[in-house]
N, C-alpha and C positions, 0 to 999 in steps of 0.2 A: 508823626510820632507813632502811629500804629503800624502803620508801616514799616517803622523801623522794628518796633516790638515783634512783630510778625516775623521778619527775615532774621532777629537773632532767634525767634524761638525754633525755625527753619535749618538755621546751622546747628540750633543744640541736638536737633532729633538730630540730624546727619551726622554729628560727631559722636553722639550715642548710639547709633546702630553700626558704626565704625568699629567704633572699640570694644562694644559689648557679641556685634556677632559674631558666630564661631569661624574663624579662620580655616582656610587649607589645612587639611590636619596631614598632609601625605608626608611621611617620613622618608627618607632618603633612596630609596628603593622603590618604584614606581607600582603600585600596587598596595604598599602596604602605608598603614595608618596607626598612628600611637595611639596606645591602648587596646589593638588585636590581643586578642587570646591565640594561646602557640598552637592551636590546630588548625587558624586559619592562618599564620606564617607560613608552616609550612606547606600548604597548599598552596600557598602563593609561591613559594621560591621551591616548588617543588622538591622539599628534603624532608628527610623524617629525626626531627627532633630526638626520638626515642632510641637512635643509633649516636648521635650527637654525647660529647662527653660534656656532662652536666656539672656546677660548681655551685653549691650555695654561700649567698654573701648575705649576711642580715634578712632580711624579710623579702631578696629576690633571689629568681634564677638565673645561673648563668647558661646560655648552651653554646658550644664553642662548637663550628661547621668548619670543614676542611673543603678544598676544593670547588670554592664559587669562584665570579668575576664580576668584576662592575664594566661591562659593555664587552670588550676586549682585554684589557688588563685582569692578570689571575689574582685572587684575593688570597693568602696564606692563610689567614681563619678569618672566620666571623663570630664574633661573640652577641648575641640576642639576650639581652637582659630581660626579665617577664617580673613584675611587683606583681600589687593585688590588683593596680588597674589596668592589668593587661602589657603590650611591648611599650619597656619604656628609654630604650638608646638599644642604638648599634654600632658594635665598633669594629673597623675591617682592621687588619693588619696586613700592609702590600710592601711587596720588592720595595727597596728604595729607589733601584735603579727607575721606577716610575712617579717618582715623586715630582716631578717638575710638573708632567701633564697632569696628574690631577689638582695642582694648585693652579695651572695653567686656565684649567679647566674651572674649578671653583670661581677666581675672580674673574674669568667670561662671563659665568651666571651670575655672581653676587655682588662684584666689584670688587675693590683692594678691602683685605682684610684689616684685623689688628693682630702686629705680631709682635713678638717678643724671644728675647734670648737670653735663657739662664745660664749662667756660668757659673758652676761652681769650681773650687780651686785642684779637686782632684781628678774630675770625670772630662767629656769632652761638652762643649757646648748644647745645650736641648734648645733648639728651636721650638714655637708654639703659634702659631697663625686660627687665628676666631673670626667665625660670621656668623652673625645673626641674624637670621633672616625673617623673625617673626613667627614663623613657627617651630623651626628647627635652630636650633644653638650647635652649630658645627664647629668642630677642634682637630687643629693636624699636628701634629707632632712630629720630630726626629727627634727620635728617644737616642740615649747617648750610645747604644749597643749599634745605631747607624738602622734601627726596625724606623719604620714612616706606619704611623699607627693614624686613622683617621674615626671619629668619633661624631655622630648625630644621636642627640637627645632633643624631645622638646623642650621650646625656648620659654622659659620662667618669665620673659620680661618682655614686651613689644617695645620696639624702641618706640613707637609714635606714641608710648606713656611716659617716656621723660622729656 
């Protein structure tokens, strides 16, 4: 009996230091962490924010970066959104013509997403492919204009909570 009391009180710490400690916080870009502040972004991707064309949306910033890449693939912009607690999503917009490899690539690391396909009755199909990965909430898009938009925010929900 105490022994059994003993190894559930054993799993409850382990499922509480699970859940409650802080996770990988690295955001999609290898160096960088949600919640940086934009002077230490652009130390890390080597760019100057301050040449970047800047968008305000509610209570964040947008700064929209030309001419980066994710490894070998050229990125068409990059948008860095900044709240009050620092970077909080990044969204690439890439050639379509590369869209295979980096879905290819996505469910290598992540496994098979969940995807889905709007049709609406005037435009062309929008595809939408989501992983969650427990820290990052990643979204790829084929926007109907044929742009393959890809999107990392931190993730709101851990799955091992449902």
């Amino acid at each position: 009996m105490v022994r059994r009391s003993l190894r559930r009180l054993l799993h409850l710490l382990i499922a509480t230091v699970v859940l409650w400690s802080p996770g990988q916080t690295m955001a999609c870009i290898p160096g960088l962490q949600w919640g940086m502040d934009s002077s230490t972004v652009e130390q890390r991707l080597e760019i100057s924010l301050g040449t970047a064309r800047s968008l305000e949306v509610d209570s964040s910033a947008i700064y929209r970066v030309s001419n980066q890449h994710i490894g070998e693939l050229p990125v068409e912009q990059l948008d860095l959104r900044f709240g009050n607690q620092g970077l909080e999503q990044l969204v690439y917009s890439l050639p379509s013509d590369d869209m295979t490899e980096v879905l290819a690539g996505l469910r290598t690391r992540y496994g098979s997403p969940v995807s889905t396909t709007i049709n609406d009755t005037d435009q062309i199909p929008q595809q939408i492919w989501i992983w969650n990965t427990e820290e990052d909430c990643i979204t790829a898009v084929r926007a109907e204009d044929q742009r393959f938009l890809l999107s990392y925010r931190p993730s709101r929900l851990r799955p091992s909570q449902l």
